[in-house]
Every structure is written in C-alpha cells, then in structure tokens.
C-alpha positions in Angstrom: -22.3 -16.8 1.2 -25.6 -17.6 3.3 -24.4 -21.1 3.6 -21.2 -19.5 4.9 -22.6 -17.7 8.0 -25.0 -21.0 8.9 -22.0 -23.2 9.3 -20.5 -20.4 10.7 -23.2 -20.5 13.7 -23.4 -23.7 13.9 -19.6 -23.9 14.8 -20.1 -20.9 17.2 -22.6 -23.2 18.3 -20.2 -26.4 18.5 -22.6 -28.5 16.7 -20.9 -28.6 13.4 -20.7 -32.2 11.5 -17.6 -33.4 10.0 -19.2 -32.9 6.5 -20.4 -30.0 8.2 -17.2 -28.7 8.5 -15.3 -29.6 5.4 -18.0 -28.0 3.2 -17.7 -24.6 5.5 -13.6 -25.3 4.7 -14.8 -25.6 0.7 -17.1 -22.2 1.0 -14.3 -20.6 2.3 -11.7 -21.8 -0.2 -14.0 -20.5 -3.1 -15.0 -17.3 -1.3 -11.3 -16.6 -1.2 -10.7 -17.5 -4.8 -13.8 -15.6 -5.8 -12.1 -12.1 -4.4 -8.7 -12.7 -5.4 -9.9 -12.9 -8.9 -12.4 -9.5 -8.0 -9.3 -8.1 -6.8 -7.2 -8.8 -10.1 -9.9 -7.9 -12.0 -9.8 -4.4 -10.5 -6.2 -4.4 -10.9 -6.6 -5.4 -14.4 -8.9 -2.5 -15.1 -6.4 0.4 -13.2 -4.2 -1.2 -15.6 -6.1 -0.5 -18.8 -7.2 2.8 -17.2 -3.3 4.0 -16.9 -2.4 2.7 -20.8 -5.3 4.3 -22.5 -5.1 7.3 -20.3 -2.1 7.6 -18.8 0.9 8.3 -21.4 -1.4 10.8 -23.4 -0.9 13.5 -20.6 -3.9 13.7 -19.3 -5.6 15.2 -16.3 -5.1 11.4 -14.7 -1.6 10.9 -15.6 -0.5 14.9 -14.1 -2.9 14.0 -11.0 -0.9 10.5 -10.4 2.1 12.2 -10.9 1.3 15.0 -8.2 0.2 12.6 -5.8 3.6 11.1 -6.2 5.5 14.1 -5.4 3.6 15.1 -3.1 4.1 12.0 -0.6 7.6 12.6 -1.8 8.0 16.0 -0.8 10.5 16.9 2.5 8.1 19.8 3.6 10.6 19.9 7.2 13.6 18.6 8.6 14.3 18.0 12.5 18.0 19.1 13.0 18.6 18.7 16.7 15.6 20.3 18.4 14.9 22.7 16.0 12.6 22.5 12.8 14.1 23.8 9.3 11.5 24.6 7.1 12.9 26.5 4.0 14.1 24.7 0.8 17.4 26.1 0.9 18.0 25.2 4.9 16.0 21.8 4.3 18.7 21.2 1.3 22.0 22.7 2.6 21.6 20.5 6.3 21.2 17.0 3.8 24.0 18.0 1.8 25.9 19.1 5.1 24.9 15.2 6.6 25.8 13.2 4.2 29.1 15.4 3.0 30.0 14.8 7.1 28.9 11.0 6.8 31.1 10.4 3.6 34.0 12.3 4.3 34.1 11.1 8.3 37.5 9.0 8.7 37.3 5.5 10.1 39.2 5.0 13.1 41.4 2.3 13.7 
C-alpha cells in the first residue's frame, strides 16, 4: 500500500520510470484482487450468518424480513394532484388502473 501512494506521487510528479510504472500497474492489480477476495469473504460470512440463523426464526430472520416489507410497502399514491393515503383508497385506485389498462380496447 505505501509503495502504492510513492508511485502514485511520483506520477503526479511526471517522473515515473517505465519499471516505475508497470510495478504501480502490478500494486494496483493485487490491491484490487486483495479486496475482491475481502469483499467475498464478507459475503461468504452474511452467507453463513443467514443459514445458521436465518431459517430458525430468529430475531435476524423477522428483522430481514421487515426490512423487506418495509421498502416494499405503498405508504401513498399520487392520483392526479391529489395524494391517497388509506389502504383501501391506495388499493381500490391500483385495481381501478390496471382493470382500465386491461380492459381499454385497441383502436384500429
């Protein structure tokens, strides 16, 4: 890494070597090869984290699921230029769009 940010000046500076600057092109590969294997390592370990904890019902698996839901969740629905809020309106103007989208006849 400290060999990284010396080549690094010294092309800021435009006094980098050939071998200067294939080695800085080297660092750089294995820096990157370094953190994608952090990186899938991590993953690895959310992994492990969801199959021990995850299907037993746990206080992870509910949260997860909540989370979910939550960024799933039509809290309120622009209908012109108003807002509809309620469940029930929120529902009733989807079923109302689409039913009008479906049934709509195609002119010729």
């Amino acid at each position: 890494m400290e060999n990284i940010k010396v080549l690094d000046l010294l092309a800021e500076e435009g006094s980098l070597s050939l071998e200067e600057s294939r080695d800085r092109s080297i660092a750089l590969s294995d820096l990157w090869d370094l953190l994608r294997i952090k990186d899938a390592q991590i993953f690895q370990r959310s992994r492990s984290r969801w199959l021990k904890e995850g299907d037993a019902n746990t206080s992870y698996f509910h949260s997860c699921v909540k989370t979910r839901s939550r960024r799933n969740a039509i809290l309120a629905l622009r209908v012109g230029d108003r807002w509809v809020e309620s469940v029930n309106d929120i529902r009733a103007e989807i079923v109302g769009y689409f039913s009008r989208h479906f049934t709509e006849e195609v002119s010729s």
